[in-house]
C-alpha positions as CSV (number, residue, x, y, z in Angstrom):
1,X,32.0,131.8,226.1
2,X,34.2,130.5,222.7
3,X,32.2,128.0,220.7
4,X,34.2,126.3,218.4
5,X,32.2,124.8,215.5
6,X,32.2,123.9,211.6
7,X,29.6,125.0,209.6
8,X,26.3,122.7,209.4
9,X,27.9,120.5,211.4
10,X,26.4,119.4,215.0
11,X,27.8,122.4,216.6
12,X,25.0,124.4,215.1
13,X,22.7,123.1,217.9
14,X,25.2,125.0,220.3
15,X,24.6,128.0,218.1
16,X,21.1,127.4,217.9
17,X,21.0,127.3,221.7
18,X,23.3,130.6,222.2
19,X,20.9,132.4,220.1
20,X,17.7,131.5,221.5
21,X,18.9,132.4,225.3
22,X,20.3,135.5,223.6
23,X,23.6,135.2,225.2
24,X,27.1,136.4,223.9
25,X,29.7,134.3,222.3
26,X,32.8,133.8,220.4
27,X,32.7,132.0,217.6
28,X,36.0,130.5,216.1
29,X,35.3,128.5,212.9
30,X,37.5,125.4,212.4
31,X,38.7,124.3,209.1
32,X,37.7,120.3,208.6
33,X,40.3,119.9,206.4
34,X,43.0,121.4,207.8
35,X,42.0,121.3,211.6
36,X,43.0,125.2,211.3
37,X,40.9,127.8,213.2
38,X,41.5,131.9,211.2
39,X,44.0,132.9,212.8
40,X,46.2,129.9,211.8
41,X,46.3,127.9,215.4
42,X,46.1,124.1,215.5
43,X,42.7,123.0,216.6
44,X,44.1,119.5,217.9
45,X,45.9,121.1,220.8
46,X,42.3,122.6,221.9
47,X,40.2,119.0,221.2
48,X,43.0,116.3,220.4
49,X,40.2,114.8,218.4
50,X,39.6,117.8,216.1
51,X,35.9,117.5,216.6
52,X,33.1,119.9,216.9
53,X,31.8,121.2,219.2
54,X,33.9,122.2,222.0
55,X,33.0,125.1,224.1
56,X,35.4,127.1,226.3
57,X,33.2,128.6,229.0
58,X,33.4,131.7,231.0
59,X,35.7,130.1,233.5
60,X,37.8,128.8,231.1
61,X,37.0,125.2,231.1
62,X,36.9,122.9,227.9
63,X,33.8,121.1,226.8
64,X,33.4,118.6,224.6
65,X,30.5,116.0,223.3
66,X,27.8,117.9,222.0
67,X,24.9,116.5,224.0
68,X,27.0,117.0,227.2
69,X,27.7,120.8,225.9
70,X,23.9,121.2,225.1
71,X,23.0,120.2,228.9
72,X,25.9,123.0,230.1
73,X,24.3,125.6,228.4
74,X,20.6,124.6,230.3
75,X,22.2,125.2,233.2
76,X,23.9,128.0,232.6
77,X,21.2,130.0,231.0
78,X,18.3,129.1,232.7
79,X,16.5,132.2,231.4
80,X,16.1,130.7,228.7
81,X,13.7,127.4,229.7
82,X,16.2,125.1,227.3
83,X,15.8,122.2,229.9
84,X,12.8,121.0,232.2
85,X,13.2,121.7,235.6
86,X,11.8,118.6,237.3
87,X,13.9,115.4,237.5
88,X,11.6,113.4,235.6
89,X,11.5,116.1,232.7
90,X,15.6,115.8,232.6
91,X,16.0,112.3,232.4
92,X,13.5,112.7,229.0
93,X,15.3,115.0,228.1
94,X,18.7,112.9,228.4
95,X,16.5,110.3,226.9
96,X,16.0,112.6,223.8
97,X,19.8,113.7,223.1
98,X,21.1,110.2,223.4
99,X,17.9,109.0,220.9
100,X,19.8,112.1,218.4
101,X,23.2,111.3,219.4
102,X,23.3,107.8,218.6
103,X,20.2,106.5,216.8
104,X,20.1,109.4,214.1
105,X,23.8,111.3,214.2
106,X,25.9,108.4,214.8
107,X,24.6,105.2,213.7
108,X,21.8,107.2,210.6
109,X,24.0,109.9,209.0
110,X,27.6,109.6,209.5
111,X,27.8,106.7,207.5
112,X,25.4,108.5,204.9
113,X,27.3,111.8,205.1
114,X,30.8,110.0,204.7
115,X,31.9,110.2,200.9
116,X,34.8,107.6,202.6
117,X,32.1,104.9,203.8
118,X,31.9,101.7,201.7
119,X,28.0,101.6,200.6
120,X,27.5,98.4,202.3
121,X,27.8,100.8,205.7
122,X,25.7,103.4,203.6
123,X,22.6,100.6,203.2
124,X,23.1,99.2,206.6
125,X,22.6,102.8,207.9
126,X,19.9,103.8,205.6
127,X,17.9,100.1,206.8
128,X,18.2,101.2,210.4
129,X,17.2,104.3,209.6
130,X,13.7,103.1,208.6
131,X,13.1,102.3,212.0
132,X,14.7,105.1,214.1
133,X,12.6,107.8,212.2
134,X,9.4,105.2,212.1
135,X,10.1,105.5,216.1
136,X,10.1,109.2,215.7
137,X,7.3,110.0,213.7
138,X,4.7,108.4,216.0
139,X,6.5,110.3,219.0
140,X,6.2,113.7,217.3
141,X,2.7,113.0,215.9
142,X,0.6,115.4,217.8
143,X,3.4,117.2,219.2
144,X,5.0,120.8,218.7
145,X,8.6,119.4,220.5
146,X,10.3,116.4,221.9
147,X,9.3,117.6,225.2
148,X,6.9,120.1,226.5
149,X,8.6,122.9,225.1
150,X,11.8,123.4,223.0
151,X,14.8,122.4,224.5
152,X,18.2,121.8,223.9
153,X,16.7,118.4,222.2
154,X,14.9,119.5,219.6
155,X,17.9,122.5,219.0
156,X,20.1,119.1,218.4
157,X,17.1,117.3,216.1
158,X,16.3,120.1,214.0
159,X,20.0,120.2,213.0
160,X,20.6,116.7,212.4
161,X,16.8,116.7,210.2
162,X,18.4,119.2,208.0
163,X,21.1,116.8,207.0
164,X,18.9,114.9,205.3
165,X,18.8,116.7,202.3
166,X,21.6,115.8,201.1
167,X,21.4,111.9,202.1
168,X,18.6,109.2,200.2
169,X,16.3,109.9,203.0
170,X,13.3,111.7,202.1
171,X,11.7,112.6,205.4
172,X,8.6,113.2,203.2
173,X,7.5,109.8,204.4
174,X,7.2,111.1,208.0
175,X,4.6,113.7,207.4
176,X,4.9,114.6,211.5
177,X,8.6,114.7,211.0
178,X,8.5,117.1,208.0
179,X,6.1,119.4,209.7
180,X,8.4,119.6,212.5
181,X,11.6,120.2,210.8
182,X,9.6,122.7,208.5
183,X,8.1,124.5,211.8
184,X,11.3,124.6,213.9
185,X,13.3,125.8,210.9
186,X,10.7,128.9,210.8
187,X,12.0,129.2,214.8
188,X,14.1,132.7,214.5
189,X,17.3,131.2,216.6
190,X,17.3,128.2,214.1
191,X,16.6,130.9,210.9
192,X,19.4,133.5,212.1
193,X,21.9,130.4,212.8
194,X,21.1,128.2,209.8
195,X,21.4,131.1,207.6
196,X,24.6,131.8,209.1
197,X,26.3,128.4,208.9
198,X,24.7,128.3,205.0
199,X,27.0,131.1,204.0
200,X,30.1,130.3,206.3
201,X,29.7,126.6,204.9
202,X,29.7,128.2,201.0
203,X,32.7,130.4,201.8
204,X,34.7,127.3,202.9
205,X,33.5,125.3,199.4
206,X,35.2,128.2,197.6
207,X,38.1,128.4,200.1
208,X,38.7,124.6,198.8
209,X,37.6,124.2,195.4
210,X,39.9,123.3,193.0
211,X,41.8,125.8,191.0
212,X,41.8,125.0,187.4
């Protein structure tokens, strides 16, 4: 498989995922500036949108959409337990990428994250974000993961938590929250992949700082 992915962004869940089922991978970093992977090609002729994820599988087919991506990988490495195996289990599961995607990713810290959002979006996103992690917190209270076990959900969550730091949110009111993001970061597929995507993401800061 090819993952293509920019540093600390979503497509660290994919990473996260890889690692933990131990399987093999390309990875081939794209440039968010220049939509430029290293070997000069032009990222919008793989994903038109020049978004991250996309994954080129074994058989050669394109995936894009990182929660549909995370659910491909379940299936193809069962091994590695990333997805329940009952019907009731998956559709909680569904239930718990679309909660990321949307309610926390989308809607929470896009608009936080984007230095080219007017800060009316910026307060409206932080408001909503009361509830969402509110919503969260009492789900995770007693819990070790979203589900039974970890999954290609909490692979997803754990990345998106770890935004936070540099957004006004201070997960420090969710003490269940914080213990989970703390815990899972402690995982070693979410150490190895976050310490990777930490010094990939510095190396591209230098790549486009300003030369005096």
């Amino acid at each position: 498989m090819q993952l293509y992915f920019s540093p600390l962004s979503c497509s660290a869940a994919t990473r996260i995922c890889l690692y933990e089922a131990g399987a093999e991978a390309v990875f081939t970093e794209v440039d968010r500036k220049t939509k430029r992977t290293p070997d000069g090609r032009d990222y919008l002729e793989v994903n038109p949108l020049g978004l991250v994820p996309t994954l080129r599988t074994d058989d050669g087919d394109l995936l894009t959409e990182n929660a549909s991506i995370l659910q491909y990988l379940a299936g193809a490495l069962p091994h590695a337990g990333l997805a329940p195996d009952d019907s009731r289990g998956r559709v909680r599961l569904q239930q718990w990428l679309s909660f990321v995607g949307t309610e926390l990713h989308k809607a929470t810290f896009s608009p936080l994250l984007d230095a080219e959002a007017p800060e009316g979006a910026k307060g409206y996103a932080l408001g909503k974000a009361m509830t969402r992690l509110a919503y969260l917190e009492q789900h995770l209270t007693g819990r070790e993961f979203l589900l039974e076990r970890f999954s290609v959900a909490d692979a997803y969550l754990v990345t998106v938590l770890g935004w936070s730091v540099a957004t006004p949110i201070d997960l420090k009111k969710w003490p269940a929250i914080s213990a989970y993001l703390a815990r899972l970061q402690e995982r070693p597929s979410v150490a190895k992949a976050f310490s990777e995507e930490r010094r990939l993401y510095g190396a591209r800061l230098e790549k486009h700082k300003p030369r005096a």
